[in-house]
N, C-alpha and C positions, 0 to 999 in steps of 0.2 A: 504494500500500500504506500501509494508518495508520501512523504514528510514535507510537511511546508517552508520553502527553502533550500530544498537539498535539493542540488543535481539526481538524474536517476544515476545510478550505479554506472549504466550505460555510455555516459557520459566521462568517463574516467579511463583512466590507464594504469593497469597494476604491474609495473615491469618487474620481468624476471629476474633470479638470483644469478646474478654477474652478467645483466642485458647492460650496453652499452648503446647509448641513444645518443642522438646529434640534432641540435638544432639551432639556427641560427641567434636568437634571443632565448636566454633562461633567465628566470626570473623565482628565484628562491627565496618563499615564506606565505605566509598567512595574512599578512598588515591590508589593510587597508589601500598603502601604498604599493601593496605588491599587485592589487586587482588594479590599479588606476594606470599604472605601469605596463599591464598587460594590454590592460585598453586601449592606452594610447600609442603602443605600438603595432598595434594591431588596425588601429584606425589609419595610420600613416601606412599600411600596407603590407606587412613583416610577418611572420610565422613565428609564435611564442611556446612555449611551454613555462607553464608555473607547477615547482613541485611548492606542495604546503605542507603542515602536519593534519589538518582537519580536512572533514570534507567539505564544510558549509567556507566558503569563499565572503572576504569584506572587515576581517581581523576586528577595531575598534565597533563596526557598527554590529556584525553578529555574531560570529563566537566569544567575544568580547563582552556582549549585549549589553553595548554601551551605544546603544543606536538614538540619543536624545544629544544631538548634535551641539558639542561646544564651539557655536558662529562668534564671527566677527560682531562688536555689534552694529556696526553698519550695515550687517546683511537685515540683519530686521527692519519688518517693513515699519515708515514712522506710526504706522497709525499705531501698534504697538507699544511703541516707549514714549511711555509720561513727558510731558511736556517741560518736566523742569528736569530732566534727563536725557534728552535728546543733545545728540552730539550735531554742532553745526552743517554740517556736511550731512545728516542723515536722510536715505533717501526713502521714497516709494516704497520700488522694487531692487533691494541691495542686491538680489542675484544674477540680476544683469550685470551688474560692475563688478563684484568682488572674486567671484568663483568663473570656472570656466564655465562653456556651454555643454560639457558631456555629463559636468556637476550639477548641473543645475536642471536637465534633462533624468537626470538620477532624484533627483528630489520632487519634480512634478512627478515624473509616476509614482512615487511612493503615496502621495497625494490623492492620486487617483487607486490606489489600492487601501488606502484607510480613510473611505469618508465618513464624513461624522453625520449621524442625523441624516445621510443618503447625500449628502454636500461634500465636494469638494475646500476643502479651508488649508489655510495657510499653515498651520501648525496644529496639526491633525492630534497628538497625545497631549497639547496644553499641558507642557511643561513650563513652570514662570521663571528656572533660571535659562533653559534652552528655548529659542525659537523655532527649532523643528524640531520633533520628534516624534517615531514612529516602534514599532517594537521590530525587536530583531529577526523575526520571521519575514514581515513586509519589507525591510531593507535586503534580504537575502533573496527575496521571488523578483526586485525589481533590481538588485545587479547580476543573476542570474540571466535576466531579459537581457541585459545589455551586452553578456555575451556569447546569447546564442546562437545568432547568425558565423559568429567565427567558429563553433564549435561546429556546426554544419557545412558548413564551407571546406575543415579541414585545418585552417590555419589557428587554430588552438588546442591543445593537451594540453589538459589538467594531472598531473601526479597527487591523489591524496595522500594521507597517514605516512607521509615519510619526511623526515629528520636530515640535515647536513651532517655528514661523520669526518667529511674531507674535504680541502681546497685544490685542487690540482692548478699547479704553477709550472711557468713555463721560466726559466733561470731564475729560481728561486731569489738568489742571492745577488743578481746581477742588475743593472740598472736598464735593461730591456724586460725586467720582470711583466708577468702578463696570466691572469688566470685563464684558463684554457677551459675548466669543469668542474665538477663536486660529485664527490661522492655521498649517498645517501643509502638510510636506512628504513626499512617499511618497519612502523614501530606496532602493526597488527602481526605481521605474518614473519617480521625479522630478516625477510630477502633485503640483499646490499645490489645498488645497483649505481651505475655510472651515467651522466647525463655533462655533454659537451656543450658548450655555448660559445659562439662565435662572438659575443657581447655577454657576460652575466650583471643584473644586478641584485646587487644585498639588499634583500626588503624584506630579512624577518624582522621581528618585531623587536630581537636585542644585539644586534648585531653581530649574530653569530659566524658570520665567515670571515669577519674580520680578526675575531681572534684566533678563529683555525687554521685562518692561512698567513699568518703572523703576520699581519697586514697592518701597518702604523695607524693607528685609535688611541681613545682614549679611554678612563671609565669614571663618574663621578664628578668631584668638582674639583678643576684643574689648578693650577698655578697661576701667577701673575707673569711667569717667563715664558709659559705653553702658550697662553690665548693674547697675550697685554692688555688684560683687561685689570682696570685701575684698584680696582677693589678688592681684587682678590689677594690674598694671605701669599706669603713666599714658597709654600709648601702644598704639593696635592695632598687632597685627600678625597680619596677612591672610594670610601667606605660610604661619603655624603652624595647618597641619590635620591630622586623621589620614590618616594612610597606606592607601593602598586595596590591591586585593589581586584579584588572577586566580586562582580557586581552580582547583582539577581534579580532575577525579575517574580516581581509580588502581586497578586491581585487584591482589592478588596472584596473579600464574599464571606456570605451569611452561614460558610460550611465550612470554615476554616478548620483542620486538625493541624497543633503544635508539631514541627518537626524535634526529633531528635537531638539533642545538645550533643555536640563531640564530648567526645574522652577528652576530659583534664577539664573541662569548663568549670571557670570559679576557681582552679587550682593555680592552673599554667598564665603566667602576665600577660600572653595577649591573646587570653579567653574569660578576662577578667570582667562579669555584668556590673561591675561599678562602672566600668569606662564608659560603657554604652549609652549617648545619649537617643532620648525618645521624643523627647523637646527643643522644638529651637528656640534659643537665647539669645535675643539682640537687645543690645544699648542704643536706645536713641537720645534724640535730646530730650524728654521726659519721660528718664528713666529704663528701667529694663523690661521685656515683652516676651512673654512664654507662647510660642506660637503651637499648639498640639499638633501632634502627627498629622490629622486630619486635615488641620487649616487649611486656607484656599493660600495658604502662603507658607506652610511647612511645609515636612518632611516627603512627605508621600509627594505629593504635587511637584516637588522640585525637580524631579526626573520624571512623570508622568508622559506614559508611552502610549494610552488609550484612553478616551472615553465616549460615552456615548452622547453627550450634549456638548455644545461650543459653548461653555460659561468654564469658571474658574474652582464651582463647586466640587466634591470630591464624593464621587455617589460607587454603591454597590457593582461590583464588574469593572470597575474602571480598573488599571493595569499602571505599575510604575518600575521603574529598575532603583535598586539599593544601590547609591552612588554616595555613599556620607563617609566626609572627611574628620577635621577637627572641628569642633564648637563646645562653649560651655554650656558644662551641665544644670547650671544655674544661675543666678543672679549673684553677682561676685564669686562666682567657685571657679573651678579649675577647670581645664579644657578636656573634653572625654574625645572619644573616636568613635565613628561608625565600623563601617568595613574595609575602610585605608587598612594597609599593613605596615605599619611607621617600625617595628622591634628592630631597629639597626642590619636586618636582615635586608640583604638584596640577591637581587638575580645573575646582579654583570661581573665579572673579577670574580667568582667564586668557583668550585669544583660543579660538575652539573650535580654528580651526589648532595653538595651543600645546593643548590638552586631547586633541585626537588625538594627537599626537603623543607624550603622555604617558604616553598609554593603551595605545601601541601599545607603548612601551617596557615597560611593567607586563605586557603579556602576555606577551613576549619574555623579561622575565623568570621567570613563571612557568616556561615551555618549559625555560628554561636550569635552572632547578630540578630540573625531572623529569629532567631529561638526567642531573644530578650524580647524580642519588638512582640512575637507573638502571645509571649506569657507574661506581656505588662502592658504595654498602648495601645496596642494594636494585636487584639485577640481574634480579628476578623482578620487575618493577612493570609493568605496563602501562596506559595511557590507556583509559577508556571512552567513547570521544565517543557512544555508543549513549545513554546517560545525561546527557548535559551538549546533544545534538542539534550537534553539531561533531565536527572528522575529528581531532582531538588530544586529548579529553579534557577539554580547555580548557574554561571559562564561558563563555555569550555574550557576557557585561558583566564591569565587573569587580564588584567586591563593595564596596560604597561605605558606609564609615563615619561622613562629617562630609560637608553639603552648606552650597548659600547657605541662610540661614534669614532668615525675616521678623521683621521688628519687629512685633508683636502689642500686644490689649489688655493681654494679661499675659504676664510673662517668667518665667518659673523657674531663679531662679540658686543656683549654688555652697549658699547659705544655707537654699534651701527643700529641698534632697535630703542634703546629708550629715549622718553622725549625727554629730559633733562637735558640733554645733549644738542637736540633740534629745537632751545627756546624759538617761539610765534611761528616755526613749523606746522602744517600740520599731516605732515609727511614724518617718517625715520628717513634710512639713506636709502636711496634707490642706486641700484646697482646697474653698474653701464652695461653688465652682461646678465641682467635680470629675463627668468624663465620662468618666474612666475610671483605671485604676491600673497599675502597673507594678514590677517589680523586678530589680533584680539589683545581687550584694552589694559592689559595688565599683562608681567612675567607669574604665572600660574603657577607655586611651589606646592607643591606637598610633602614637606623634605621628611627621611624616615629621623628616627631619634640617633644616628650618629653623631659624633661631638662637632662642631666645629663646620656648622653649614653658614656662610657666609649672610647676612642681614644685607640685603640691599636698601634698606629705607623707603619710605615712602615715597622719594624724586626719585627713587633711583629704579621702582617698581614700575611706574605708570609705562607703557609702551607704545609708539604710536604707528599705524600701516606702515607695513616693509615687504621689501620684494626678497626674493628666494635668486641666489646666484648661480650660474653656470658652475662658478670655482666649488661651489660648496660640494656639487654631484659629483667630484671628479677625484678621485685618491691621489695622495702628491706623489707617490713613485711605482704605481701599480696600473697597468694597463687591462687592459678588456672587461675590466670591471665600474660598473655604474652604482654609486650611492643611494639610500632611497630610505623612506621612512623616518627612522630617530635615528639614523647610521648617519646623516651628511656633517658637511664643516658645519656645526654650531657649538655651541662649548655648554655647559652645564647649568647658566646660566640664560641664556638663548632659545636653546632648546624647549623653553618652559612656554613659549610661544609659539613655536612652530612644531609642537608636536600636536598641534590640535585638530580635527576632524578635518575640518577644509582645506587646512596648511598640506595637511599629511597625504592628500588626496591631489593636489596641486604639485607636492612635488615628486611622485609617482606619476604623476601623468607627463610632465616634465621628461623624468629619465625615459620613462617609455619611448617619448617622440626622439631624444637622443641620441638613445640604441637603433630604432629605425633610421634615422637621419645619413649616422655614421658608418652605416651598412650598405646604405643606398648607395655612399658616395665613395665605399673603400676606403674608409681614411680612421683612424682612433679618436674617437673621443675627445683625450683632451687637444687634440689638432681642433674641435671646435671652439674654444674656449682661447687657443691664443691665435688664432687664424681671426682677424675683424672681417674678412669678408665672408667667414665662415658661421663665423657669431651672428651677422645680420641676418643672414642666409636663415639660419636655423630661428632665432624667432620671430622672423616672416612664417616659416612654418607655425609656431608657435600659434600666431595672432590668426592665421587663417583658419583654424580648427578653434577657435573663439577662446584661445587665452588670454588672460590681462596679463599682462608685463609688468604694468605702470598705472599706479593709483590715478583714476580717474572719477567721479561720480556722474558726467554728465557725458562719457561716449562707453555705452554699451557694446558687447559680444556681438551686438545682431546691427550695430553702425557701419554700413557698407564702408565706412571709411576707417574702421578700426584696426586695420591690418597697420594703415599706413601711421596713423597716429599713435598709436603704441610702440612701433617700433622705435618711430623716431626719437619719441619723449624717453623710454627709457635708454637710449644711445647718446641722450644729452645732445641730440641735435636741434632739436629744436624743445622750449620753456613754457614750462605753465605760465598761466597772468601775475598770481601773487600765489607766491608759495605759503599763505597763512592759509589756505582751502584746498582742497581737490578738483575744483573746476578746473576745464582748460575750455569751456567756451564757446565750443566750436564753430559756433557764428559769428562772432566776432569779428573787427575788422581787425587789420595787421599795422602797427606803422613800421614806415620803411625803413625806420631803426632795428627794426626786429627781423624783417626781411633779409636784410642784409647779413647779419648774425648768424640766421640760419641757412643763409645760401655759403656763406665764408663756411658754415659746420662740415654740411652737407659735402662741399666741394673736397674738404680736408686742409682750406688755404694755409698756410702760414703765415701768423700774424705781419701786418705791413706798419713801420715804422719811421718814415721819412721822416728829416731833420728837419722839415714844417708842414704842418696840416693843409691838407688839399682846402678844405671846406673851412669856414669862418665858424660855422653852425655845428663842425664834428672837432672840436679840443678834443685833446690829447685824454685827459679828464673822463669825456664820452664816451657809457658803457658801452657804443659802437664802434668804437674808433679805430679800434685793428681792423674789425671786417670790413667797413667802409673801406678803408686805403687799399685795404686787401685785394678787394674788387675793381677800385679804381685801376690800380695797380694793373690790371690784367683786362681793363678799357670791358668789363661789365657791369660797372655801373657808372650813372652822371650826374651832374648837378641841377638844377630845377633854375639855372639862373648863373650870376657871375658868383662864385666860389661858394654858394649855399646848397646844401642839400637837402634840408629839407626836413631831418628826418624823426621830426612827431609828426608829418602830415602821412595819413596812410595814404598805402600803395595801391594802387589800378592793378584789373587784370589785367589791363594794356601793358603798364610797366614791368608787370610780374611776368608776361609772355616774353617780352623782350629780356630781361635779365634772365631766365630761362634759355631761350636760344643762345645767349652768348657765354652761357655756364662750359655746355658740353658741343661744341658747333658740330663733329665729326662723329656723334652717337649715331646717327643716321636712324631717330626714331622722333615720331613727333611726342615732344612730352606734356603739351597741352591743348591736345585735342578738343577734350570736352571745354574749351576755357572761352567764355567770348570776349573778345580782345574789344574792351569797352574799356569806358572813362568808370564805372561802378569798382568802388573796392573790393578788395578780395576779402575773402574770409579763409579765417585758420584753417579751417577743412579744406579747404581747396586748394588753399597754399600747400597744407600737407603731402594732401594727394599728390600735386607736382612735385614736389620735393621729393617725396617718397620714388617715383618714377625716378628723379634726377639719380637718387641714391643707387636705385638697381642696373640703373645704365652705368653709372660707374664704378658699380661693380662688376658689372659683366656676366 
């Protein structure tokens, strides 16, 4: 009988003990990142296989059953967020700008498989700290859908229930090092089997092939000499990671039976029912506020995966996942835990023996969790293992915060994501080789109780949108191998942002188009990354399969012109209006001081510095003043008059056609066709558009 979620059996491949498989992209893990990876090289054209451990595919959203999506908050629609919460920039439809089109495509069907009241709605389980969320079964039938024309087609195999045992390396020790394959284990049936990848990328959920194929990573929170980030102590400490966590998913019903309490509960410290809180406890400005389980603003409703009415109330059958961290147990008392596993125990740097064993306690504790909730606040709660595919309710995995992560071309530390750093920003740093972008408003710790976890402060916590770099996907001396998941360059600290739902699905789909990219074209990976005509090249690919690159809120995935305005803005060739917002305007008019800036970008000029200014009207001073001369310089651009340029008055298409032809005269293509050569100014889009054209002519 089908399970909902689950591929048939059919659908899979169980290879034999010492079968030897070859294919051009492998893609090893479970994450979330490893199915967006598949995806998206698979969309760009490429022949995949994913080996996992599980059968159900989508790691965070459902063997994980942590399918109540931690968004941006920008992706929430405004009508959503209270008015005296609303971030400036906040839009509409944030999923047109923030996430790509395959992501967002994945979230409307989810929509259309959990309606509420027989209505399609925005946020189908009314969960109040997530904006989407859905249970883990309907996220597993609707990425299922999304990959079963490849499965038909031929150009995807899936490997369930098997484990990485090996890294196969091609000069180990030599500086053309290069992973060639992995060897794996079927952890059902115990066959070892071999699987070749002309590209692999690491996208399990802890970074396991980096430490098996002794591949330069990290684990924990690093040094001030490893990352240079300001704040950190002189010394690592490996032992400080986030705390991971066994979610479950609970119903409320009127038939609840108590599950079982583990062995040691009440005995063992982190099976201890004092810890457990069952109340939430907030300080406001009058006073402290015990909100019960039930509240339309506790416990239960904070991860809320179903219900049957679009309101906030918490009624009989509705469906929630146990996601609780630390909060106090009372008004002035001390901080208790849900089903975090904080006991200084971790998963990454330890023996796998010590990591089962740590895992096995983290699910133990979960159990012990339910147990409290059920035999003190909540006597109505019951496990759905119908939803999670277990006989508890329990996840298959647990839910993994912080992994090993690799040393990369490029690191993203502390300094390139908080806003401390970008005071009247309302940007982090946008990366010149940005593959994709990410948010959310805060670095997200849940650190376990090791000693010595760094305090970043309140400035030093808040974080603001940031793009995801080429460098970070890329290992600094390791070839055929692609980053992915909580594996990329980000440091311990970073990381606490970019391991989130959307981020993690962004840059999986990233390496996916990569691995395809670099396959197409016979060339390595990181040949994209320092190759500039390679880097455009590629996220043109990018923007055409409806990635954002580059923080915008006003040109959407589905703006016929997004290709060209993405790429540009994140290649620093052509500037937003005011970098205190996300607007870039696209109606707007242009002045020919801007024009020119971006024609000097575009073209690659070298700054022009004559020993007196052409123009009276362009001082030295003038934030245009290189590319003006620059241009003159090379008789494509002129003055409006005797030594004046002109340029706060904007530019014509007339003008903008003409500086155009005299950019590139021997391209031998028209690069403004659609443009009517009038006295009417141009607008940013259309200027893009030409530009953009100018850029791929001279690139070739």
């Amino acid at each position: 009988m089908p399970v909902p979620g689950l591929l048939d059996e059919s659908a899979f491949l169980r290879p034999d003990d010492g079968q030897i498989l070859q294919f051009p992209i492998l893609v090893v893990g479970g994450s979330t990142a490893a199915y967006a990876a598949a995806l998206g090289a698979l969309q760009a054209g490429a022949t995949v296989c994913i080996v996992q451990p599980q059968r159900v595919l989508g790691g965070q959203f459902t063997a994980q059953a942590l399918s109540a999506s931690d968004d941006a908050p920008l992706m929430a629609p405004k009508a959503l967020i209270p008015a005296d919460r609303r971030d400036p920039n906040q839009l509409e439809n944030g999923e047109l700008f923030c996430i790509s089109r395959s992501q967002r495509q994945f979230r409307d069907r989810q929509r259309q498989l959990q309606p509420v009241a027989g209505k399609v709605v925005q946020n189908p389980g009314g969960s109040w700290v997530s904006h989407f969320s859905v249970t883990p079964a309907i996220a597993a039938i609707a990425l299922n859908e999304g990959i079963e024309p490849y499965l038909q087609e031929g150009r995807l195999t899936i490997v369930p229930f098997a484990e990485p045992t090996q890294v196969l390396l091609q000069a180990p020790e030599g500086d053309d090092r290069k992973v060639t394959g992995v060897v794996f284990q079927d952890w059902q049936n115990g066959r070892s089997f071999t699987v070749n990848g002309d590209i692999v990328i690491e996208a399990t959920d802890l970074g396991d092939l980096l430490e098996m194929g002794n591949i330069e990573s990290r684990v924990g929170q690093e040094s001030r000499s490893q990352t240079g980030e300001a704040i950190l102590p002189e010394e690592p400490r490996p032992l400080c990671q986030q705390a991971f966590t066994f979610c479950a998913a609970v119903e409320k019903s009127p038939t609840s039976q108590p599950i079982p309490a583990p062995v040691g509960y009440g005995v063992e410290p982190w099976l201890d029912p004092q810890s457990f809180p069952s109340t939430f406890w907030i300080e406001g400005k009058n006073g402290w506020e015990g909100r019960a389980f039930y509240d339309a603003m506790g416990m239960f409703r904070y991860r809320r995966l179903q219900r049957s009415i679009e309101d906030s109330e918490v009624r009989d059958r509705d469906v929630s996942v146990m996601n609780w961290g630390t909060s106090p147990l009372g008004p002035d008392a001390p901080k208790g835990c849900g089903n975090d596993y904080l006991f200084g125990a971790v998963l990454t740097g330890v023996s796998r023996q010590e990591r089962q064993q740590n895992a096995a306690r983290g699910r133990d504790r979960a159990r012990a969790y339910l147990h409290f909730l059920q035999t003190t606040a909540a006597p109505d709660l019951t496990p759905r293992g119908d939803l999670t595919w277990t006989e508890d309710g329990i996840a298959l995995e647990p839910y993994i915060r912080e992994a090993r992560r690799g040393v990369a071309i490029a690191t993203v530390r502390h300094e390139d994501v908080a806003a401390k750093f970008f005071p009247g920003s309302a940007r982090a740093r946008s990366f010149e080789d940005a593959v994709g972008i990410g948010q959310y408003h805060y670095l997200d710790f849940h650190p376990n109780e090791a000693p010595g976890h760094v305090d970043l402060g309140a400035d030093g916590n808040r974080s603001l949108p940031f793009s995801i770099p080429l460098g970070a996907l890329i290992p600094i001396r390791t070839d055929g191998l692609i980053l992915s998941a909580k594996s990329i360059g980000t440091t311990h600290i970073t990381n606490s942002a970019y391991r989130m739902h959307p981020v993690e699905w962004a840059i999986g789909e990233a390496g996916g188009h990569l691995a395809a990219f670099a396959l197409d074209r016979g060339i390595r990976v990181r040949d994209v990354a320092r190759d500039p005509r390679l880097k455009r090249l590629f996220q043109g690919q990018l923007a055409r399969f409806g990635i954002p690159l580059f923080w915008f809120n006003d040109v959407s995935h589905e703006d016929p012109d997004f290709e060209a305005i993405q790429v540009l803005a994140a290649a620093g060739l052509v500037q937003t209006e005011h970098s205190e917002n996300l607007n870039f305007n696209p109606e707007a008019t242009v002045s020919r001081a801007v024009a020119a800036i971006a024609f000097a970008n575009v073209l690659g000029l070298e700054p022009a510095n004559p020993t007196k200014p052409t123009f009276v009207d362009v001082p030295p001073d003038c934030f245009a003043y290189s590319s003006v001369e620059a241009l003159f310089a090379r008789d494509i651009v002129k003055g409006v008059g005797r030594k004046r340029f002109a340029p706060d008055r904007w530019i014509t298409r007339e003008q903008t056609i003409v500086l155009a032809s005299k950019s590139l005269p021997g391209a031998g293509i028209d690069l403004t066709a659609d443009l009517p050569k009038d006295r009417q100014p141009i607008q940013r889009r259309a200027l893009c558009r030409l530009l953009y054209r100018l850029l791929n002519a001279k690139l070739g």
